[in-house]
N, C-alpha and C positions, 0 to 999 in steps of 0.2 A: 864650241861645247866646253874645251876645258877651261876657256875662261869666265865661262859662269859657272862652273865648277868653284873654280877659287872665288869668286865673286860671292858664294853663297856662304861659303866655310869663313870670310872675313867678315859677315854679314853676324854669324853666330859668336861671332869673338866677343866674351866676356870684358867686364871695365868696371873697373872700382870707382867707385865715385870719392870726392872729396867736394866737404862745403869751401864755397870763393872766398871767405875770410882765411881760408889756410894759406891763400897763397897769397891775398892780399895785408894782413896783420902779421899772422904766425909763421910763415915762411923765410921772412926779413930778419928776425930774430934768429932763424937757427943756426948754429955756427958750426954743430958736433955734428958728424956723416952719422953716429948712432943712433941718436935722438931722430934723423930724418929719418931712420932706419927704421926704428920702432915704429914714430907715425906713422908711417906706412904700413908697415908689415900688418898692426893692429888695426886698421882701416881695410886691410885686405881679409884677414882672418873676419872679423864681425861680420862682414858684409857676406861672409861664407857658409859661419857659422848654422850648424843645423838646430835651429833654434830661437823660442822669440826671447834670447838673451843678450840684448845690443851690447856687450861689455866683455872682456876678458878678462880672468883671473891671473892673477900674477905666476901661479902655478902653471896656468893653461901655456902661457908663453914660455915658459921655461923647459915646455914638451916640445917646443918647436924647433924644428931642422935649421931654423934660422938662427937661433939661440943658442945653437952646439959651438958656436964660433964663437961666442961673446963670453966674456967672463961674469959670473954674475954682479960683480960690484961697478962692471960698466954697464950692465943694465937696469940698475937701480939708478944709477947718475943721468942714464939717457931722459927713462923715466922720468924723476924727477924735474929734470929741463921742459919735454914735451909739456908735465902740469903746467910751470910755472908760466912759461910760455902761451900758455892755451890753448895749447893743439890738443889737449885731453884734461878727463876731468877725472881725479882719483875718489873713491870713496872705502873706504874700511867699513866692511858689511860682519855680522855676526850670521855667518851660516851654519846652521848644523851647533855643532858645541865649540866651531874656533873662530876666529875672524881670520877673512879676507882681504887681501884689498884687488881692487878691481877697478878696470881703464876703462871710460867712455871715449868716444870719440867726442867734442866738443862741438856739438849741434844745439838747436835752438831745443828740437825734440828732447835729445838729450840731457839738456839741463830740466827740464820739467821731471824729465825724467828721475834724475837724481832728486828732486825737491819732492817727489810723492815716497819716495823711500826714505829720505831722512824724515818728513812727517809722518810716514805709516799709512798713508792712506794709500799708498799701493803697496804692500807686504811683499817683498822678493818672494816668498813662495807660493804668489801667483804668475810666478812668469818662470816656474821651476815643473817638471817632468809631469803631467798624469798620467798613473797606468801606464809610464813605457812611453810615452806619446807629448814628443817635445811640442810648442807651440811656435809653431813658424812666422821668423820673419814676411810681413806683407809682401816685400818683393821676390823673396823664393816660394810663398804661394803663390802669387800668379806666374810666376817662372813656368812649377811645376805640374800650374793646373788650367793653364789659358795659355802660356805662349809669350813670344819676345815682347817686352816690354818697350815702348816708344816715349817719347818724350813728354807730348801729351798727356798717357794715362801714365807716369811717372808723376807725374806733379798731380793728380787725380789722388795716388797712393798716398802721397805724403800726406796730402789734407783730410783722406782717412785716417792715417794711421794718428794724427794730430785730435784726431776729434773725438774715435770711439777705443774704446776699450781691446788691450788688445784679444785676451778670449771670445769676446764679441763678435771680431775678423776671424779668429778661427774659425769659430763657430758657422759665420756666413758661407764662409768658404767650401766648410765639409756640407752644408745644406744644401748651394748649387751644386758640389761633383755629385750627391746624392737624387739629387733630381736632373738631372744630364743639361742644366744649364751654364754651363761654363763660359761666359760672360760676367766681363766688371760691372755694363748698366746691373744685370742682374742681383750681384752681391751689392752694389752699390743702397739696389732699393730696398732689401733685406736689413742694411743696416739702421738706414733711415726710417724704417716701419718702426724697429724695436726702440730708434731713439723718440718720434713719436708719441708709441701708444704705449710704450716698454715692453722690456721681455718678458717671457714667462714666469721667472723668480723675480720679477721686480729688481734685480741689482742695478746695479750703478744708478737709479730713478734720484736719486738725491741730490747728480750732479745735473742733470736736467730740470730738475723741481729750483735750483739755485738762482737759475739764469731763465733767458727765453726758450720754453721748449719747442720753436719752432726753428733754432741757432742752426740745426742742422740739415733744413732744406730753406734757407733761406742765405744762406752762402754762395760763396762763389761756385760750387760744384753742384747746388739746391737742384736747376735740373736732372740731375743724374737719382737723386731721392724721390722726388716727386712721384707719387703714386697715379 
């Protein structure tokens, strides 16, 4: 008994993930224990983050227990290494009335990412607060609303989160806890209806209207949409 006790508590152990370019391209490069330090640390924070804000603020880090030890002009040098390197991608955002700058983790999502904020067609303050009500990373909503994520529906997430919008996935999300379906087929086919036939406001219809509007039950995850 008590070893499937511990059996079950190693079962629930948390794990950051990192993309296989880091340790295959970006890892060979690093020479500073700081810079690995950062990578890391800011790879642990995002992935924590309560929020669908994949990025940390230069600020943000500077709040952190791990950063009471560093001096801050070693942390601007670590920084700067991790960019150049391409363990992360920097961007100088104008939030509010000052500029930021803020760490991506260097992902494939990520770079799109960055590339719909310097053209504007995704405005940072849609991925900023409503009403109190942060918009959650895809893989701490199904964390905290379905259960251990598996390998499988891990790579299921990704190609969500790759294809629709993120308020979109919120949206699915609170629609199944609200109808006690809490299943990914279920959100899955939610999404795929509104990519489809569109949503109610018609948003995002333009980036569907561009391409094939059937891209997204005709994919690799297509069965999971299918009505």
């Amino acid at each position: 008994m008590a070893n499937r006790k511990a059996l079950g508590s190693q079962i629930k152990t948390d794990y950051t993930a990192l993309p296989n370019s880091f340790f295959t391209q970006v890892m060979p490069k690093i020479q500073d224990i700081a810079e690995l330090k950062i990578v890391l640390y800011i790879s642990y924070l995002i992935q924590r983050k309560q929020g669908y804000l994949p990025f940390m603020t230069y600020e943000e880090l500077l709040s952190q227990k791990l950063m009471e030890a560093m001096e801050e002009g070693i942390l601007r040098q670590a920084l700067d290494l991790a960019v150049d390197h391409g363990a992360l991608i920097h961007l100088t955002l104008d939030i509010g009335e000052e500029a930021k700058d803020i760490y991506f983790v260097n992902t494939e999502s990520n770079r799109k990412q960055v590339e719909n904020f310097e053209s504007g067609e995704f405005p940072l303050g849609e991925m900023m607060p409503e009403n109190g009500e942060m918009r959650h990373n895809i893989f701490a909503l199904y964390e905290q609303n379905i259960g251990i994520i598996t390998p499988m529906i891990a790579e299921e997430l990704k190609e969500a989160e790759r294809l629709y919008p993120s308020p979109w996935i919120n949206e699915a999300f609170k629609e199944a806890v609200t109808m006690n379906k809490r299943s990914w087929k279920y959100i899955a086919r939610i999404l795929g209806r509104w990519a489809s036939e569109g949503k109610d406001s018609g948003e995002y219809r333009r980036d569907i209207k561009k391409g094939d509007p059937d891209k997204y039950i005709k994919g690799k995850y297509g069965h999971l949409v299918k009505r």
